[in-house]
Structures are given as structure tokens and as C-alpha cells.
C-alpha positions as a printed NumPy array, in Angstrom:
array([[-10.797,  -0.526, -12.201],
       [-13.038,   1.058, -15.017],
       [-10.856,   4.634, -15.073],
       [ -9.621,   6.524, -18.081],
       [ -6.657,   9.22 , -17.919],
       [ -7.421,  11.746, -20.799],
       [ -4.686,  13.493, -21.192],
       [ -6.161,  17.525, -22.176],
       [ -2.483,  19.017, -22.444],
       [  1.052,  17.621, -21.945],
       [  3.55 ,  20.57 , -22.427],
       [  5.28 ,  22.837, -20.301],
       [  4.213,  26.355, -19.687],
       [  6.298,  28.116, -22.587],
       [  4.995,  25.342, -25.303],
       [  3.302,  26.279, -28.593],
       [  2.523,  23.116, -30.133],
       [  0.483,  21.299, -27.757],
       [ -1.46 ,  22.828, -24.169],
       [ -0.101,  22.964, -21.15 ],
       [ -0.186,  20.121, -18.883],
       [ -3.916,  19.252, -17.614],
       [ -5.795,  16.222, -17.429],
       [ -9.067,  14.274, -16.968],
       [ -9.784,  11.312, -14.565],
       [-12.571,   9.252, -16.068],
       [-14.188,   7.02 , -13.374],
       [-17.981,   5.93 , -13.434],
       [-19.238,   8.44 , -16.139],
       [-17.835,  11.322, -14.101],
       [-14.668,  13.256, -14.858],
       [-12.612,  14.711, -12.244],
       [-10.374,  17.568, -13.508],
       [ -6.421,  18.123, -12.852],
       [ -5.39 ,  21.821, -13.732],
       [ -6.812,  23.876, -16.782],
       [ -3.764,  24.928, -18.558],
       [ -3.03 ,  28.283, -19.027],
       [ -6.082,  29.931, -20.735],
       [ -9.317,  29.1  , -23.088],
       [ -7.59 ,  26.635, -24.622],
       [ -8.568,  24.317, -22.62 ],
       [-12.323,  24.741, -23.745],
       [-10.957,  23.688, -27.28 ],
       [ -9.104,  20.745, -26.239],
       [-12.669,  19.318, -23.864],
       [-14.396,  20.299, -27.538],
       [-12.52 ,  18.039, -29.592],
       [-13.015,  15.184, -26.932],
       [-16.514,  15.955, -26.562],
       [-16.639,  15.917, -23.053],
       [-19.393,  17.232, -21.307],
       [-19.205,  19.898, -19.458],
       [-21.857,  18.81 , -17.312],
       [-19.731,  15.393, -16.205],
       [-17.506,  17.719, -14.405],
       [-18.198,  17.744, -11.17 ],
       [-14.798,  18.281,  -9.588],
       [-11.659,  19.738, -10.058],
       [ -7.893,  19.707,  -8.219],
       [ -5.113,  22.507,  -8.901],
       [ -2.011,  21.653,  -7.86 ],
       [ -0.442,  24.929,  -8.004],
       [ -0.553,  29.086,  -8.907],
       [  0.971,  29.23 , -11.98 ],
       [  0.207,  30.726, -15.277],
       [ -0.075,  27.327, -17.13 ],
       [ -2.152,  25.349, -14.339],
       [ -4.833,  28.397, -13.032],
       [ -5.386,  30.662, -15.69 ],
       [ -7.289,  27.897, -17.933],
       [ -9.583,  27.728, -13.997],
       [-11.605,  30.567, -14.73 ],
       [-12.443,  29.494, -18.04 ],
       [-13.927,  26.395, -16.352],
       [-15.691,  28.31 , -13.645],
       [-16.543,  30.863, -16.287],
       [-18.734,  28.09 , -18.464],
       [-20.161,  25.945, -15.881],
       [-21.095,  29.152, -13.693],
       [-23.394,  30.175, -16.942],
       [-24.512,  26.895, -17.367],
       [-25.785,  26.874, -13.765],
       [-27.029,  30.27 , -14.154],
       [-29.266,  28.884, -17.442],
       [-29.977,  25.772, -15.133],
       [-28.268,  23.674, -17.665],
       [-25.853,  22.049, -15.185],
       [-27.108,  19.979, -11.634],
       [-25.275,  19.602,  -8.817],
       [-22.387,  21.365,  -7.377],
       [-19.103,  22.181,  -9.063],
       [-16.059,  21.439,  -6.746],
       [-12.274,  23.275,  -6.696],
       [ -9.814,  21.211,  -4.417],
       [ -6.886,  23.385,  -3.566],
       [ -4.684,  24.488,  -0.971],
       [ -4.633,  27.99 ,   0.561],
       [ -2.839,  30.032,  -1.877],
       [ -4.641,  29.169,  -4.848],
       [ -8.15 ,  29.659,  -3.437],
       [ -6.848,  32.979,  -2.619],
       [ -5.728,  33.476,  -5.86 ],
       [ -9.033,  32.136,  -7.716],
       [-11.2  ,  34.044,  -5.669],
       [ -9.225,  37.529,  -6.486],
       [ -9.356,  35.99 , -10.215],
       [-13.396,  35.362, -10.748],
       [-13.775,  38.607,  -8.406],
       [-11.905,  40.786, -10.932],
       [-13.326,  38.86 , -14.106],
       [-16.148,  37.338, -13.92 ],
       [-19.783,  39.267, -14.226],
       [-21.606,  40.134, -10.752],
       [-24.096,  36.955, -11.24 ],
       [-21.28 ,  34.648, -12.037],
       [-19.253,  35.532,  -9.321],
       [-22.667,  35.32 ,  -6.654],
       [-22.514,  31.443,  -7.499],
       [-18.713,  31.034,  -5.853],
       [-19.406,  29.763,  -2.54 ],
       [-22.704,  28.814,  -3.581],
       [-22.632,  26.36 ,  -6.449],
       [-19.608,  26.307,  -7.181],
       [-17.275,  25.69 ,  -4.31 ],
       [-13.364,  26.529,  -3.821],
       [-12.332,  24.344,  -1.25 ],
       [ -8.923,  24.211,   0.852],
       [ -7.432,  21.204,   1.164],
       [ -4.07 ,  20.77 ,   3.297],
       [ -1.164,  18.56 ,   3.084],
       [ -1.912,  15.251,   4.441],
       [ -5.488,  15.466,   4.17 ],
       [ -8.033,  12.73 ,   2.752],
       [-11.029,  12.695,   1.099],
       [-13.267,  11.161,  -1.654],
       [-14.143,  12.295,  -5.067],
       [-16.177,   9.807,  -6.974],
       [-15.331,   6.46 ,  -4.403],
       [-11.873,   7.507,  -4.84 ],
       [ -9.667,   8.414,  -2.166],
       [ -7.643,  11.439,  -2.698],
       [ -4.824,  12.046,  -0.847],
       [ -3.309,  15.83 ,  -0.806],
       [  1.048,  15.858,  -0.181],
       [  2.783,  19.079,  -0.077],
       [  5.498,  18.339,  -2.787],
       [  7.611,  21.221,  -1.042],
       [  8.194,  23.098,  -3.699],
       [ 11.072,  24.887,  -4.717],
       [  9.554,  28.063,  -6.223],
       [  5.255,  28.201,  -5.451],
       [  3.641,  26.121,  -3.055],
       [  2.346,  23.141,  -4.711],
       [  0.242,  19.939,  -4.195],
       [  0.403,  16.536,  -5.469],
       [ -1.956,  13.647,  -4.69 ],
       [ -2.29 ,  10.246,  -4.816],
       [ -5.626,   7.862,  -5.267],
       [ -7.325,   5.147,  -4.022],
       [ -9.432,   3.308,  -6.183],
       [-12.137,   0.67 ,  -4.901],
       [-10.185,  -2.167,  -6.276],
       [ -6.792,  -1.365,  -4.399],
       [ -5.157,   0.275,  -7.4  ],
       [ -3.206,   3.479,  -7.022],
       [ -2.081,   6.408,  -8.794],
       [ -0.046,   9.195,  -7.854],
       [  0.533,  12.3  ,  -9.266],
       [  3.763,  14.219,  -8.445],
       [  2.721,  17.783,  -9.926],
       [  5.524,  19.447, -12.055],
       [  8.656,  19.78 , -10.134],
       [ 11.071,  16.448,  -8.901],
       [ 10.276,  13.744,  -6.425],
       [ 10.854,  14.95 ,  -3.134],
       [ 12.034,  12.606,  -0.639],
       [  9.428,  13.478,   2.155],
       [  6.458,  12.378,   0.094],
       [  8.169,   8.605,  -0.384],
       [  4.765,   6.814,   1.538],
       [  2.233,   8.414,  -0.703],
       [  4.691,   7.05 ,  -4.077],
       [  6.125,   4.025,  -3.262],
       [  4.689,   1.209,  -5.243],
       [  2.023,   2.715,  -6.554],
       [  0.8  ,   0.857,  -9.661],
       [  1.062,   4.432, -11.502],
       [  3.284,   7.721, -11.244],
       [  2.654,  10.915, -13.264],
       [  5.548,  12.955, -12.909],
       [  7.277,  15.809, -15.446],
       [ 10.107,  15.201, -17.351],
       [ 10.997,  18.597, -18.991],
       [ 13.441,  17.437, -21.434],
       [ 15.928,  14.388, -23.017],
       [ 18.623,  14.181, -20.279],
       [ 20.818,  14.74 , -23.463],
       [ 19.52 ,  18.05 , -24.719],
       [ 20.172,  19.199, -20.446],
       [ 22.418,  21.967, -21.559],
       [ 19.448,  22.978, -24.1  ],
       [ 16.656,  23.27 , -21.541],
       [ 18.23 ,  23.625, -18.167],
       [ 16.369,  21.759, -16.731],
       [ 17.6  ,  21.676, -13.173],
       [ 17.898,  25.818, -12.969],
       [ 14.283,  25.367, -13.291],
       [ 13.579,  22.854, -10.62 ],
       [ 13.059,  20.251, -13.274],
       [ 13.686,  17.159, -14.525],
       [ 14.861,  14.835, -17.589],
       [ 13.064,  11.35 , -18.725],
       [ 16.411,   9.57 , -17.603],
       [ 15.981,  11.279, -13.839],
       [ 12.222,   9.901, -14.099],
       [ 12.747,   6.228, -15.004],
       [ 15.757,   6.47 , -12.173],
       [ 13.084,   7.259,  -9.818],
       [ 10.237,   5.206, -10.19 ],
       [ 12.737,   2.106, -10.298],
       [ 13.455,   3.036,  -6.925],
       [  9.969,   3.545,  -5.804],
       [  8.884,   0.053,  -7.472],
       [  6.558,   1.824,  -9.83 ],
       [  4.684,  -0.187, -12.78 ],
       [  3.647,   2.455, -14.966],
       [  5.09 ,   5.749, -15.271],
       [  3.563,   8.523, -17.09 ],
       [  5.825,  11.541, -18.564],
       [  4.467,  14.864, -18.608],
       [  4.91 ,  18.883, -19.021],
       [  7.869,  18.562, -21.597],
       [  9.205,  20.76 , -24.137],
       [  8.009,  20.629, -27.497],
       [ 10.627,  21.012, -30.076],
       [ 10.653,  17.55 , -31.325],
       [  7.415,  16.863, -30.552],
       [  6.653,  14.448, -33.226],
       [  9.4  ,  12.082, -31.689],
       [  8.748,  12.852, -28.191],
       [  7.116,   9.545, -27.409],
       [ 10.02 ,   7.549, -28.827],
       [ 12.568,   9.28 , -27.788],
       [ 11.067,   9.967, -24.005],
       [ 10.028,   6.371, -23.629],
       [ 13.856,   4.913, -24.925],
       [ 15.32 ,   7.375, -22.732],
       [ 13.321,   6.599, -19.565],
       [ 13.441,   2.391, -20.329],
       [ 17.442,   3.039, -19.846],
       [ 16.495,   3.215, -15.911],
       [ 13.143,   1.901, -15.457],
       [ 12.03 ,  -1.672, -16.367],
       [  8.579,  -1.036, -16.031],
       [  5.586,   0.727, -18.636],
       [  6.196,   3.641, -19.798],
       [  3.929,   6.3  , -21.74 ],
       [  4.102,   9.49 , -23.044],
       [  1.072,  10.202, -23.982],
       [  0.297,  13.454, -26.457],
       [ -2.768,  16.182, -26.214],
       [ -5.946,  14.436, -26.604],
       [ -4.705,  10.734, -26.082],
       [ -6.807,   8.313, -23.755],
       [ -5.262,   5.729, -21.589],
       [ -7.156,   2.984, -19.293],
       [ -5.579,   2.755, -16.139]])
């Protein structure tokens, strides 16, 4: 398969040295969007990649919070003027489940000018997914799981490409169990690790419903992964954070492993 992952942010929601996790799918000239961050930085990271805005088409949030949906309206902020100049075709998709459509159309309602907000539900579209649902973005088969969250309801996906490869994206909290057919063997696996399994008693990660890179290579050993991607860390070391992620994670795992910072590009 011809597909890019373009990695817009890789930190966790507190992080000041990098964005918050958020991400770009690059499949036949189109981009399909994962999260926004957690405001208009997001505009400044798709700058410095020169991606146009116009290649957007669609868009999945996993979940509510600040450092996933707040970086939405931004999105639906731009594109909704470019529509309104007529400097953007076509329809601009949200995929989300219940609560966050909620939540996004209270957001643009409060926010957003009169004529911007007159497009939602026109040409641009918030549209509720459920767990266990299928569809296609692009010729690629989406599949939404219910990650059962711990804190906010929250959806992860995996796809489909045309060729048979798969990729599956866990969100930001721990494999659960219950999603084990939508993981297992998948050729890749994007899943948090929110610290060094030695700096635990730093972090906490696990009073947050979190994980290490050590817990992360454990599990996609398990779930015959090839390729895991690390995501939504901390970013106190982050100048050593691919080292010192990718050692950590190899202790468990014996397949690839990246950890990939802000702005880096990786064919799939």
C-alpha cells in the first residue's frame, strides 16, 4: 500500500515541547485526519508540512478531551471559511461517536460566526459512528471499537487497506481485552506509552489509566504485531525519547518499533 502516517503531534495533553497527539493518514492524495490536538496549534504544525487544507476531506476523533477536540474547531473553523469563499469542493466529514458530536456541535454553536455554523450539517458533516460499525474512507475500511474507557468514552479503530494490510489504532488509554479481534496481528498498532516504565513513580502512569513503553512492547508481542508505533508521551527528555522508548519497548517486543516525533513521516 501507497499510505503515509504523518505524525502532526505526539505528546500527551500537559506537554510543552511538542503538540498533542494527532495525526494524518496519507492514502491516494487524500489525507484523513485523527484528532486536532488541543488548540490552533495544529494549524501551525499542517503549515510547516504544507498540507493542504483542501486534501482534507475527513476526519475521526476518538475522544472529548481537551488535547484531541479543542484543535476540531480550528479545523472546522478554516475549512468552513474556505467553503464559504468557495475555495474548498466537496464535503468535509467528522467521524465520531455520540458524545463528541454533542460536544462539537455545542462547541461551533458557541464559537463559530452565524454563516460558519449554517454549513454544519450542510457541508460539513458530524457524523456518529458506533462501536462495531464499518465503513469506508478513501477505499479504506474503518472499523470503530469502543476501547471502554476508564475515564471518557472513547473510540479506537482499525483499517483495511485494499492490499490486505492493517492498522489499528488503540486511542490513548491501555489495550483492553474485549477489542483483541480488531488488534490481533495487525501488521501495525498505534498505541500510547506515557512514560519509561522506569521513571513510573515520576509520571504515574497507571493512576492515569496509562501506560509505559515496556507495557506496550509486552502487548503487541502477544497480539503478534509487526510494527508498533508509540505515542502521547511525556516530554521531559524529549530529545532521547526515540532511543530510549524504542530500547525500552525492544526488551518485550521483537518486532519494529518507532517513535516517531512532531512532523515526522512514515510509509506504512
Amino acid at each position: 500500500m501507497n499510505t503515509e502516517l504523518i505524525m502532526l503531534g505526539t505528546g500527551n495533553a500537559m506537554v510543552t515541547k511538542c503538540y498533542n497527539t494527532c495525526f494524518l493518514i496519507k492514502n491516494k492524495n487524500e489525507y484523513l485526519m485523527v484528532d486536532a490536538g488541543g488548540g490552533n496549534g495544529v494549524m501551525t504544525q499542517l503549515e510547516k508540512l504544507k498540507i493542504p487544507y483542501t486534501s482534507i476531506k475527513n476526519m475521526i476523533i476518538t475522544h472529548g478531551h481537551t488535547d484531541h477536540i479543542l484543535g476540531v474547531i480550528w479545523i472546522i473553523r478554516k475549512i468552513g471559511t474556505m467553503i464559504f469563499n468557495k475555495k474548498y469542493k466537496g464535503i468535509f466529514t467528522i467521524y465520531c461517536h455520540d458524545e463528541v458530536k454533542h460536544m462539537l456541535e455545542v462547541f461551533c454553536e458557541m464559537t463559530l460566526t452565524s454563516k460558519l455554523f449554517k454549513l454544519i450539517g450542510q457541508e460539513i458533516i458530524i457524523q456518529e459512528v458506533k462501536d462495531e460499525e464499518e465503513i469506508f474512507i478513501n477505499d479504506i475500511k474503518v472499523e470503530f471499537f469502543d476501547i471502554k474507557s476508564q475515564k471518557k468514552k472513547q473510540f479506537g479503530f482499525k483499517l483495511t487497506y485494499e492490499d490486505g494490510k492493517t492498522l489499528a489504532c488503540l486511542g490513548d488509554e491501555p489495550y483492553n481485552e474485549i477489542n483483541k479481534k480488531y488488534v490481533q496481528d495487525c501488521d501495525w498498532m498505534l498505541v500510547e506509552a506515557f512514560c519509561l516504565y522506569k521513571d513510573r513513580e515520576i509520571f504515574k502512569p497507571y493512576e492515569k489509566y496509562h501506560s509505559t513503553a515496556l507495557d506496550a512492547g509486552k502487548t503487541a508481542q502477544e497480539l503478534n504485531i509487526k510494527n508498533l508505533l508509540l505515542y502521547h508521551t511525556e516530554d521531559v527528555n524529549l530529545k532521547n525519547r526515540k532511543s530510549l522508548y524504542t530500547q525500552e519497548a525492544k526488551r518485550k517486543f521483537d518486532g519494529n518499533v518507532f517513535v516517531p516525533y512532531d512532523l515526522e513521516k512514515i510509509t506504512l
